[in-house]
MIVO-871249 format. One record per residue (C-alpha): x, y, z; residue number from 1; residue in three letters. Coordinates in steps of 0.2 Angstrom, whole numbers, plus 5000, padded with zeros to 4 digits. Example, Ala and Ser with C-alpha at 12.3 -4.5 7.8 and 13.67 -1.06 7.14 Angstrom:
xx;yy;zz;nr;rest
5062;4978;5039;1;ALA
5068;4995;5036;2;SER
//
This chain:
xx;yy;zz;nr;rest
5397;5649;4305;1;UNK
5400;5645;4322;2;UNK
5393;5634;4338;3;UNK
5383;5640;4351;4;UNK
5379;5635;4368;5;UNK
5371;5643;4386;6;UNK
5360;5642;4399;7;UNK
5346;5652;4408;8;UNK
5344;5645;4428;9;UNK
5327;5650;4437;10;UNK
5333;5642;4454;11;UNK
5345;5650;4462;12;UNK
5361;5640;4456;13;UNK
5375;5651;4449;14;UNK
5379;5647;4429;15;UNK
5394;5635;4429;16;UNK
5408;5638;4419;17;UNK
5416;5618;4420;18;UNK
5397;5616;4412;19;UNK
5394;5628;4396;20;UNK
5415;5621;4394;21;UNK
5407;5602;4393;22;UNK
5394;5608;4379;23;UNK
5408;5620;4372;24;UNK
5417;5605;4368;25;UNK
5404;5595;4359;26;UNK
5402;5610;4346;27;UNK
5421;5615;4345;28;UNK
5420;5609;4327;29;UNK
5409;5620;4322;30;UNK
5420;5636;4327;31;UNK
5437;5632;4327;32;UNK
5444;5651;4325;33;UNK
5442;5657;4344;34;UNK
5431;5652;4356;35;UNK
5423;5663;4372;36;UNK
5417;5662;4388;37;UNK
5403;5673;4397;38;UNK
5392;5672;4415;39;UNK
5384;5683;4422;40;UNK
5375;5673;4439;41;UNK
5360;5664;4432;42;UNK
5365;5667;4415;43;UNK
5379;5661;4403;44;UNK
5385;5659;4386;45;UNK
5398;5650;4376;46;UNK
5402;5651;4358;47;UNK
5416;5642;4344;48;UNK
5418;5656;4329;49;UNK
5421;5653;4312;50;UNK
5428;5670;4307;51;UNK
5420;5674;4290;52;UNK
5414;5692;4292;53;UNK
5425;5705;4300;54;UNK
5438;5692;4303;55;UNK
5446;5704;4318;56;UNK
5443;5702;4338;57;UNK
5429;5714;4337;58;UNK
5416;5704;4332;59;UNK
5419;5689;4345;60;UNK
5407;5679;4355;61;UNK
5400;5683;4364;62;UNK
5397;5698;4358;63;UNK
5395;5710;4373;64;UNK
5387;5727;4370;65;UNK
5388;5737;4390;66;UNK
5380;5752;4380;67;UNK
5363;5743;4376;68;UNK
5364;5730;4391;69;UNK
5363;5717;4378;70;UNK
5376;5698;4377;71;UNK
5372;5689;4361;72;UNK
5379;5671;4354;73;UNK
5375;5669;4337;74;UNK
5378;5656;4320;75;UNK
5373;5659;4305;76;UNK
5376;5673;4291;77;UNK
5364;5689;4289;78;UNK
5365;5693;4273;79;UNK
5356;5711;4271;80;UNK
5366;5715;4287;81;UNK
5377;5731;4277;82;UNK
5362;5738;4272;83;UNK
5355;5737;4290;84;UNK
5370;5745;4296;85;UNK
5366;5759;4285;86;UNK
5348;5762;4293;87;UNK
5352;5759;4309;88;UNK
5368;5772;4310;89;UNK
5354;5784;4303;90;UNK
5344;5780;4319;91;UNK
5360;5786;4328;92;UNK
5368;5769;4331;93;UNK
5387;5767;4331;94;UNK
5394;5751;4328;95;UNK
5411;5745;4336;96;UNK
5413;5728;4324;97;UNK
5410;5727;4305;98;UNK
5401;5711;4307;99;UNK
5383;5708;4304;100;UNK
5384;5698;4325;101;UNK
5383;5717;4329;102;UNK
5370;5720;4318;103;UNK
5359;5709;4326;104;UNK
5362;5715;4343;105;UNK
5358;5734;4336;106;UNK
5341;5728;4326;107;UNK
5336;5720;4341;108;UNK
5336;5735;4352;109;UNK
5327;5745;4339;110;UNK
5316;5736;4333;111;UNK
5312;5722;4347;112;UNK
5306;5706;4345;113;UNK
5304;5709;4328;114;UNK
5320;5712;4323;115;UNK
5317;5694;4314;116;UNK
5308;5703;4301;117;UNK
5321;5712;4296;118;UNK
5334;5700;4296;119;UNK
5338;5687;4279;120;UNK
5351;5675;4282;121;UNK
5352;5659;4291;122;UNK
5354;5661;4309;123;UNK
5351;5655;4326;124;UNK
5352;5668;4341;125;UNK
5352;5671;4358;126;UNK
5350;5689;4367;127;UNK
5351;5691;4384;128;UNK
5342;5708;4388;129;UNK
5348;5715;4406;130;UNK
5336;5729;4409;131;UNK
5320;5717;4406;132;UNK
5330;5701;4412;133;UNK
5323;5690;4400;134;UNK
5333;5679;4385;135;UNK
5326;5682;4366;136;UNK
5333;5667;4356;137;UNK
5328;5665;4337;138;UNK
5327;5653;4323;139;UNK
5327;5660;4304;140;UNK
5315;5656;4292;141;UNK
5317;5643;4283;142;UNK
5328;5632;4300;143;UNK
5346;5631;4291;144;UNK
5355;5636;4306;145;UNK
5350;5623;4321;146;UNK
5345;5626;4338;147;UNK
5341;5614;4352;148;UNK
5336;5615;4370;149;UNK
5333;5606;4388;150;UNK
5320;5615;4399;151;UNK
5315;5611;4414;152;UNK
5310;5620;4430;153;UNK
5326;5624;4436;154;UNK
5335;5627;4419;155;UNK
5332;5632;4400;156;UNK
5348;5624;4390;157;UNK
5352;5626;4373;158;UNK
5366;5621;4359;159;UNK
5369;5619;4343;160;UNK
5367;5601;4343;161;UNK
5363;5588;4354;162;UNK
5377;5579;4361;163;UNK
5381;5597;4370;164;UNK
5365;5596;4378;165;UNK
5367;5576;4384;166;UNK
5385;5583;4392;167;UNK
5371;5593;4405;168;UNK
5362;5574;4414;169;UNK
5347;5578;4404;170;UNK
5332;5564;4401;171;UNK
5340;5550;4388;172;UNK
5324;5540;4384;173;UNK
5319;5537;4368;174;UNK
5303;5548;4362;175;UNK
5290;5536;4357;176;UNK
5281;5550;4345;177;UNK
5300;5553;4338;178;UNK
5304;5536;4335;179;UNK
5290;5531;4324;180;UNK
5294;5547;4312;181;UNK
5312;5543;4313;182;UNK
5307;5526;4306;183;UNK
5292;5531;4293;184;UNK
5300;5549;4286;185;UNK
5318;5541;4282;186;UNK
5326;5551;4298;187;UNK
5315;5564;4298;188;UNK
5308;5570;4317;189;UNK
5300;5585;4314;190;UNK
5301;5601;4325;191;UNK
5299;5602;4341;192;UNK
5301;5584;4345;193;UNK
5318;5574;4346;194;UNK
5323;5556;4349;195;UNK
5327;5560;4366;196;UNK
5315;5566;4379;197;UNK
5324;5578;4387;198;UNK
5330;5588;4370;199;UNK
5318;5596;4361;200;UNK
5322;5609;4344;201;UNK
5316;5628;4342;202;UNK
5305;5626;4326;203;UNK
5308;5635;4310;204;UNK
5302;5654;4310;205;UNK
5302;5655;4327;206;UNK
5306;5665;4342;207;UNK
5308;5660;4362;208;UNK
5305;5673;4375;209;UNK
5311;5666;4392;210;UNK
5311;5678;4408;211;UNK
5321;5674;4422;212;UNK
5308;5665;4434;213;UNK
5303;5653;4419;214;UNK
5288;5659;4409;215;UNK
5292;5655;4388;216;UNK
5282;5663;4375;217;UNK
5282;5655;4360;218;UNK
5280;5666;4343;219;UNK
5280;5660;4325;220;UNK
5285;5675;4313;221;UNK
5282;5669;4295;222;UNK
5271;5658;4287;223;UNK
5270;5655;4271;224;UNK
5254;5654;4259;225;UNK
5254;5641;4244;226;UNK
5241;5650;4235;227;UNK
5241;5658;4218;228;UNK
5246;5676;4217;229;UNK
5230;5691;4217;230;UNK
5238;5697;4200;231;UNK
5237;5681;4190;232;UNK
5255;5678;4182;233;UNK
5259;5667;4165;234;UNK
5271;5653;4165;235;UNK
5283;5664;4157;236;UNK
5281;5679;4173;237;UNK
5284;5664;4185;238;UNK
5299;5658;4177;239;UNK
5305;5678;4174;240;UNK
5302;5681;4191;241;UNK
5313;5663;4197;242;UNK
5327;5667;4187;243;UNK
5328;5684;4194;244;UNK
5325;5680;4214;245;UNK
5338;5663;4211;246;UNK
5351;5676;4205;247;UNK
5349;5689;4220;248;UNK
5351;5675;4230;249;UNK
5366;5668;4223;250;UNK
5374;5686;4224;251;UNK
5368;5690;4241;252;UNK
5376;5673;4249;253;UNK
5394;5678;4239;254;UNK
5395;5695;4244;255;UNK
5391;5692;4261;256;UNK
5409;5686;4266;257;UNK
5427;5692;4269;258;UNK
5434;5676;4265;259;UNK
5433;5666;4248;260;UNK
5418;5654;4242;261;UNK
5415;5638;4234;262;UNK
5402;5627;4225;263;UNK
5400;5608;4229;264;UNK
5397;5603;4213;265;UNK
5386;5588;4211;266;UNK
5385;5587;4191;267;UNK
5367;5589;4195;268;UNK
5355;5602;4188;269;UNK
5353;5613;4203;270;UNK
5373;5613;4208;271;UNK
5377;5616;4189;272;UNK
5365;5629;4188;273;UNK
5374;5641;4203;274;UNK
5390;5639;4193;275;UNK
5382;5646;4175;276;UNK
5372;5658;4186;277;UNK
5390;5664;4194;278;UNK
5401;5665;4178;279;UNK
5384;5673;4169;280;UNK
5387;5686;4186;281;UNK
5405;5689;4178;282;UNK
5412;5680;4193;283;UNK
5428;5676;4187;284;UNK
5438;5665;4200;285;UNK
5425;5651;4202;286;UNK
5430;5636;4214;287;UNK
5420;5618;4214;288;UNK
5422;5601;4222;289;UNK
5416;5585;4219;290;UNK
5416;5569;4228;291;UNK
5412;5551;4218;292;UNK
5414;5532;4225;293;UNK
5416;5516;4217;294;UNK
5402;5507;4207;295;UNK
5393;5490;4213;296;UNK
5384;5483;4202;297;UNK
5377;5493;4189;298;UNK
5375;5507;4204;299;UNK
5386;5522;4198;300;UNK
5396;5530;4213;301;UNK
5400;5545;4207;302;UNK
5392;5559;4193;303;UNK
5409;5565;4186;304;UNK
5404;5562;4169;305;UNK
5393;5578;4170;306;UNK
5402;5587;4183;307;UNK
5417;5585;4171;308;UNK
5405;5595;4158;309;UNK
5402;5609;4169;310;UNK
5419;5612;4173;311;UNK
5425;5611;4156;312;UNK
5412;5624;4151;313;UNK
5414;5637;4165;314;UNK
5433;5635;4167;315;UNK
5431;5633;4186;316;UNK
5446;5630;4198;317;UNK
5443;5610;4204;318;UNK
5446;5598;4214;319;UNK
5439;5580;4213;320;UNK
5441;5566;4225;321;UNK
5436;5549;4223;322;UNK
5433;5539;4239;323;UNK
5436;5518;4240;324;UNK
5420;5508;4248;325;UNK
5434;5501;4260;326;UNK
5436;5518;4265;327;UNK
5419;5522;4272;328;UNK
5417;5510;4283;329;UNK
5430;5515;4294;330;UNK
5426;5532;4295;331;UNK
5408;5530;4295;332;UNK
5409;5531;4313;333;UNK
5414;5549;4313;334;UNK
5402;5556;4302;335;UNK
5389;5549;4314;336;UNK
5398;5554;4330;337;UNK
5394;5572;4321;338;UNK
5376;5570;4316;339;UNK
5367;5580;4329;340;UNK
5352;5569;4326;341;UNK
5351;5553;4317;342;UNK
5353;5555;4301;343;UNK
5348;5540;4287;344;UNK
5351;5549;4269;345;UNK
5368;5540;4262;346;UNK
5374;5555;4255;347;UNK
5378;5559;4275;348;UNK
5394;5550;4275;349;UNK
5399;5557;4257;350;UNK
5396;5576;4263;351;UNK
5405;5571;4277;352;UNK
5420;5566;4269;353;UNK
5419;5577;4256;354;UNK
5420;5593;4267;355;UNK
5435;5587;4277;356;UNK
5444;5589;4258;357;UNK
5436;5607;4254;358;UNK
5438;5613;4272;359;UNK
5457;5612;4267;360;UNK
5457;5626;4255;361;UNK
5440;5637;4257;362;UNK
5426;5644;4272;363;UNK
5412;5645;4265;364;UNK
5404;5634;4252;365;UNK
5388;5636;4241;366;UNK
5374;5619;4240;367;UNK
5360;5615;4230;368;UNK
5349;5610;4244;369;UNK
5331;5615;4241;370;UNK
5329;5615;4224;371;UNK
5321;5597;4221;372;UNK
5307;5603;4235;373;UNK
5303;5620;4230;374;UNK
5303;5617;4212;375;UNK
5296;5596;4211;376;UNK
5312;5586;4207;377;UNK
5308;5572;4213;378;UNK
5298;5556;4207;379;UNK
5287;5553;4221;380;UNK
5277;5571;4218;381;UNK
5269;5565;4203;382;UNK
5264;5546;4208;383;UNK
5255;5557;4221;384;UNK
5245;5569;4209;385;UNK
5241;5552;4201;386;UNK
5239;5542;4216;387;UNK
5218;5542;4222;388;UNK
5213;5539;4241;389;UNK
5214;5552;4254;390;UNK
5229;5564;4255;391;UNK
5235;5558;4267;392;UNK
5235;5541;4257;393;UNK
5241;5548;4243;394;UNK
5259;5556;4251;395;UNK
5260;5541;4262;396;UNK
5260;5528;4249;397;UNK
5274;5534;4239;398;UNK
5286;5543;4254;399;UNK
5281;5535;4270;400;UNK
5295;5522;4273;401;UNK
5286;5509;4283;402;UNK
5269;5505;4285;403;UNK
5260;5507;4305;404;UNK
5258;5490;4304;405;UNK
5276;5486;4299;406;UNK
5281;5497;4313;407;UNK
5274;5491;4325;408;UNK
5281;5475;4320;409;UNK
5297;5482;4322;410;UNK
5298;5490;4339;411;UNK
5295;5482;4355;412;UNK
5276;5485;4363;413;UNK
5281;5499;4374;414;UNK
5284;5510;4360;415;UNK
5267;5508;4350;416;UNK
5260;5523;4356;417;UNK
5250;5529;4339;418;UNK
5251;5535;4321;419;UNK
5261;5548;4326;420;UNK
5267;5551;4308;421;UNK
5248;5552;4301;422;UNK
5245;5565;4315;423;UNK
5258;5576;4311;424;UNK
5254;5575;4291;425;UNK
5236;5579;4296;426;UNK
5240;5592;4306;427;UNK
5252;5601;4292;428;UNK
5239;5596;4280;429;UNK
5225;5606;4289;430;UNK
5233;5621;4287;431;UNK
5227;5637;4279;432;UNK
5230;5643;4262;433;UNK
5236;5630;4251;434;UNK
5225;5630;4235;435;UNK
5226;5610;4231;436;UNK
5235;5594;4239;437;UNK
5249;5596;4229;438;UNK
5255;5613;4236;439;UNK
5251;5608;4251;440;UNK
5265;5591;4250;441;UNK
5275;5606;4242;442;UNK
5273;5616;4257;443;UNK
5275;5604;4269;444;UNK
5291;5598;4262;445;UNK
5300;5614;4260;446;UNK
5296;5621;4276;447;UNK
5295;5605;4288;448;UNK
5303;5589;4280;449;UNK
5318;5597;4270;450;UNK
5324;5607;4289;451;UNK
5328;5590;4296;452;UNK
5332;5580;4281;453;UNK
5346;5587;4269;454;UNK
5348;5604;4274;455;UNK
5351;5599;4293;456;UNK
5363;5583;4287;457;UNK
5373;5596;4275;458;UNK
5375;5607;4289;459;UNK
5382;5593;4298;460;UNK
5393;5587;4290;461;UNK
5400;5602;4282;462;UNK
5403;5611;4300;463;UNK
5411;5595;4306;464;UNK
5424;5603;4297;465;UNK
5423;5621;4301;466;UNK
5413;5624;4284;467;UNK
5398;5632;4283;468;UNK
5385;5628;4267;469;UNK
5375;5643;4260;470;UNK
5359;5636;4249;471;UNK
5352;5647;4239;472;UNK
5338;5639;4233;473;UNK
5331;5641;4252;474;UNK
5331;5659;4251;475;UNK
5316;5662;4260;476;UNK
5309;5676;4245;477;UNK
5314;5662;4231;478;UNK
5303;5648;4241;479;UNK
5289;5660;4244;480;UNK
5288;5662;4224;481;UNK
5289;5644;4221;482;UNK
5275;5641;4232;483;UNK
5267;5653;4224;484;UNK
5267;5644;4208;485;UNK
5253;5631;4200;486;UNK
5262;5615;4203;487;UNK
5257;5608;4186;488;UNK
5270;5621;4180;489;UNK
5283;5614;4192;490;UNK
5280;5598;4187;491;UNK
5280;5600;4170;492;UNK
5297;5589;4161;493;UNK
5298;5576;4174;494;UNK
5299;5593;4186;495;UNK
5309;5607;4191;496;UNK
5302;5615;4173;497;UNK
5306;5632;4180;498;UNK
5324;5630;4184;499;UNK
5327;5619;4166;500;UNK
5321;5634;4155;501;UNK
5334;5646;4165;502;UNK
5346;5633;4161;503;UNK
5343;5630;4144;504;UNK
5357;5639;4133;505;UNK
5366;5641;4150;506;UNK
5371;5621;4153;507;UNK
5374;5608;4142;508;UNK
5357;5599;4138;509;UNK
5365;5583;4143;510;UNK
5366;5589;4161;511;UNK
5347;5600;4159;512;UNK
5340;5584;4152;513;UNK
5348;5569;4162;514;UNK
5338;5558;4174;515;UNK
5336;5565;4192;516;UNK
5347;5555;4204;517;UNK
5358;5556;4221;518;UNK
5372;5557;4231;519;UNK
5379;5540;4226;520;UNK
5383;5531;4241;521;UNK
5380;5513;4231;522;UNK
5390;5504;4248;523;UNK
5374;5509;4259;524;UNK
5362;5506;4250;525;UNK
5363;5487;4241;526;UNK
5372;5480;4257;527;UNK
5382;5468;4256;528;UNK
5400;5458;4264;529;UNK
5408;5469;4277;530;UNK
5394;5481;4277;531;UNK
5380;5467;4281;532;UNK
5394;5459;4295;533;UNK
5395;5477;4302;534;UNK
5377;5479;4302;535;UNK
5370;5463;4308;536;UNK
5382;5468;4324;537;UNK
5376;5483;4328;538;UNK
5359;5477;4329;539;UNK
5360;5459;4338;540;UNK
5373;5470;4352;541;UNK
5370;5469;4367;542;UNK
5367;5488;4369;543;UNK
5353;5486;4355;544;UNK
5346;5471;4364;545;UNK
5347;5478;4379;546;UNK
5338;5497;4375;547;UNK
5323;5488;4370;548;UNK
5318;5496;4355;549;UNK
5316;5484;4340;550;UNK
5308;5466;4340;551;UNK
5325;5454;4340;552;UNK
5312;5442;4328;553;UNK
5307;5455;4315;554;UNK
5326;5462;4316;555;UNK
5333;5445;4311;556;UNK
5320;5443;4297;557;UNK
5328;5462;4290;558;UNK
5348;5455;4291;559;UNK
5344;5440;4281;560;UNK
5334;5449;4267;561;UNK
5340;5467;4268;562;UNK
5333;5467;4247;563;UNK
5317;5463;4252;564;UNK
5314;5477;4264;565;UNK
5317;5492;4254;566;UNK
5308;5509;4255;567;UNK
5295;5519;4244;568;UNK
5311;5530;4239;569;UNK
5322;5515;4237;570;UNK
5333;5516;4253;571;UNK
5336;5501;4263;572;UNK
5323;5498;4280;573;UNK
5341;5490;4286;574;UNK
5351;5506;4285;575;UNK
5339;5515;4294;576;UNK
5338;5503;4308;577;UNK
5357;5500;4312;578;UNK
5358;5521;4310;579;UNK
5347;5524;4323;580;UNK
5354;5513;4335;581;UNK
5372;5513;4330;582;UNK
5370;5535;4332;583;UNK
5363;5530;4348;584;UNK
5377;5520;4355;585;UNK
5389;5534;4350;586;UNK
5380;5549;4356;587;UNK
5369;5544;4367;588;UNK
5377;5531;4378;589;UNK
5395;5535;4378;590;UNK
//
């Protein structure tokens, strides 16, 4: 739920309102119930609610307690916030709101910085403490909920995403380590880097203490081991213990609401699997949504043939909307416009327009983000088991989508500054307890790659609309279990073993046992006619030229063969090039 913007100022400038209004704007989507406005001197907040928990004028934002000297902006969802309520009126609190905004103002007093701990939910925060004239600001666990932020030495600014933050004169050059891994990990630049210099993102599990002259402390509160449990478990514990935790999750994100909830419902495993988990809960009114495009080729758009199944079997209250190929193109320019960072992943533009049709008739929404990196899904994990070399060989031959040396083929000499991509995967590599090289990809992909690759680009597209996406498989409990078990169990069945035995008897086998695939988005992908025209003239513009960025030579070579330059994943090099440039001309330039 909601946007969130602010700013700290060290020098002696007075907050200004015409300012936090320019960022307001660039995240209005996000919040379109009420907005609110709040400066105190140096200090000042702005916030666009999606009203889903105490839906009344008490729990607005910012949320100003004068009792504890404490002003919070928040997004996100607390899940176990009614039973924080509970312990904290024990402690003698007394709450004003029903909403779990106020609980996190309360938690914070008690408990301090490390009211994190006690928090599960997605959320991103900011508190500013009066008495101690410092700002707290948080990130969850698991980095659902986005947070961004310029700091320099007369400001620290922060927003839900980063076109609020380029409203505020900050540094626009391109980031030279960003770029490299926007090229190589299909879109992904890892915390706390971005594309632009003077935008940088809170990391996962992480808090920001910032006092009023300056000084930031940086704190990571959770790390998770990839090691086998002390009290050794058998397959049949570890799947038990899966099929337990996925349910609490599943229950805790629909109760956690005072407004109705969906399912996008993909016809995959993992979507399928919340719906039979649901009716198996005895929810009786279940809602889903699903979203197909046309063919090329023999290229399926859509996956109603199983989705069909599903809602056959569960009775569901659906909708299902097929989209034209002549219709992406002219709205693709919206659905980047939207991206607070570029996004590559096709299925960007299909969430996109899917959630502008859902938004119509529900809030809130359940996604099956998370399953295929916590439980194996996908292909590429066992060509690395197989795969020999170094580890960081092994991952990088069957996910890195361009070579160094291709890259810096592609980008103009200024920018080849380094492996920037081997360095990070080394460094996440290096870390401790991780039993063997496949937990640690596992690790690293849960907790790194997955933040800025489908859960930040399902976040996107859904809030574009005022919809907010609740993923149970990244329940931070559920993905410390996952990690905890031997990958050859995980991978077992062409993967995701564990979450194909909970389904067995549940789902038709035909859904259990089909072959993993994807958002289809078939248009993006094998390009072709319009698409190719559109494409070629992003990247020979003048604006592209102009920037500097990619080699004009090597970009030609990419137009005229576009299905010779595919990735290890099978995505098109093209796409990701015309993205990048065409989200920069749109967000960055304007």
């Amino acid at each position: 739920m909601c946007g969130l913007c602010g700013q700290l100022r060290f020098d002696t400038q007075v907050v200004s309102d015409d300012g936090l209004k320019r960022m307001m704007q660039k995240i209005a989507r996000r919040g379109p119930d009420s907005s609110g406005l709040w400066v105190d001197n140096s200090i000042g907040f702005g916030h666009q609610r999606l009203a889903i928990i105490d839906l009344s004028n008490h729990a607005h934002q910012p949320m100003i307690d004068k009792n504890l000297g404490l002003v919070l902006v928040f997004n996100g969802t607390i899940y176990n916030y009614q039973a924080l309520r509970q312990d904290l009126i024990q402690q003698g609190y007394q709450f004003f709101s029903h909403s779990d905004t106020e609980v996190i103002i309360k938690a914070y007093h008690h408990w301090g910085e490390d009211c994190v701990m006690h928090l599960d939910g997605m959320f991103a925060f900011c508190i500013w403490n009066k008495a101690q004239n410092q700002l707290f600001v948080a990130r969850d666990r698991m980095g659902i909920k986005p947070l961004y932020f310029n700091l320099t030495d007369k400001a620290f600014s922060f927003a839900s995403n980063m076109q609020a933050l380029v409203t505020q004169g900050i540094d626009k050059s391109i980031n030279p380590i960003a770029l490299q891994q926007q090229l190589s990990l299909h879109g992904v630049v890892p915390a706390p880097n971005t594309i632009i210099n003077g935008v940088n993102k809170i990391k996962p599990a992480t808090t920001l203490t910032i006092s009023a002259k300056g000084k930031v402390v940086e704190k990571t509160y959770w790390q998770p081991k990839a090691v086998r449990p002390k009290k050794a478990l058998t397959d049949e514990q570890f799947i038990q213990c899966t099929y337990e935790l996925l349910t609490k999750s599943i229950l805790k994100r629909m109760n956690a609401a005072d407004v109705p909830i969906g399912v996008l419902l993909s016809g995959g495993l993992d979507s399928s699997l919340l719906v039979a988990l649901l009716r198996e809960a005895e929810h009786k009114d279940i809602r889903t949504f699903s979203i197909g495009f046309e063919d090329i080729d023999d290229e399926v758009g859509s996956e109603f043939e199983y989705s069909d199944q599903i809602v056959a079997q569960f009775k569901t209250q659906h909708e299902k909307y097929v989209i034209s190929n002549s219709q992406v193109l002219p709205r693709l320019g919206e659905a980047v416009a939207n991206m607070s960072e570029p996004m590559v992943a096709q299925d960007a533009v299909a969430f996109y327009l899917l959630s502008e049709q859902v938004s119509k008739h529900i809030k809130v929404v359940l996604s099956g983000q998370g399953a295929d990196e916590a439980f194996a899904g996908y292909f590429w994990y066992e060509r690395m088991q197989a795969q020999t070399g170094s580890e960081i060989e092994r991952f990088t031959k069957h996910y890195v989508d361009r070579s160094y040396k291709e890259y810096l083929q592609t980008v103009n000499q200024q920018y080849h500054s380094g492996n920037h991509t081997e360095t990070w995967l080394h460094h996440e590599f290096t870390k401790a307890s991780a039993d063997t090289f496949m937990d640690k990809v596992f690790r690293t992909d849960i907790t790194r790659l997955v933040v800025d690759d489908p859960v930040k680009r399902v976040d996107n597209m859904t809030m574009a609309w005022g919809l907010e996406a609740r993923v149970p498989f990244m329940d931070y409990k559920l993905v410390e279990h996952a990690l905890s078990m031997p990958p050859s169990l995980k991978m077992l069945n062409k993967g995701k073993h564990p979450l194909k035995q909970i389904a067995r008897g549940l789902l038709p086998d035909s859904v259990i046992d089909r072959q993993k695939s994807y958002f289809p988005m078939p248009a993006l992908k094998y390009i072709r006619g319009e698409f190719l025209d559109f494409m070629s003239d992003v990247l020979t513009s003048s604006k592209c030229v102009n920037r500097g960025v990619f080699n004009q030579v090597f970009i030609d070579k990419v137009i005229n063969k576009p299905r010779n330059y595919m990735t290890a994943l099978n995505g098109s090099r093209l796409w990701h090039l015309v993205l990048l440039e065409y989200w920069l001309q749109i967000n960055i330039d304007e």
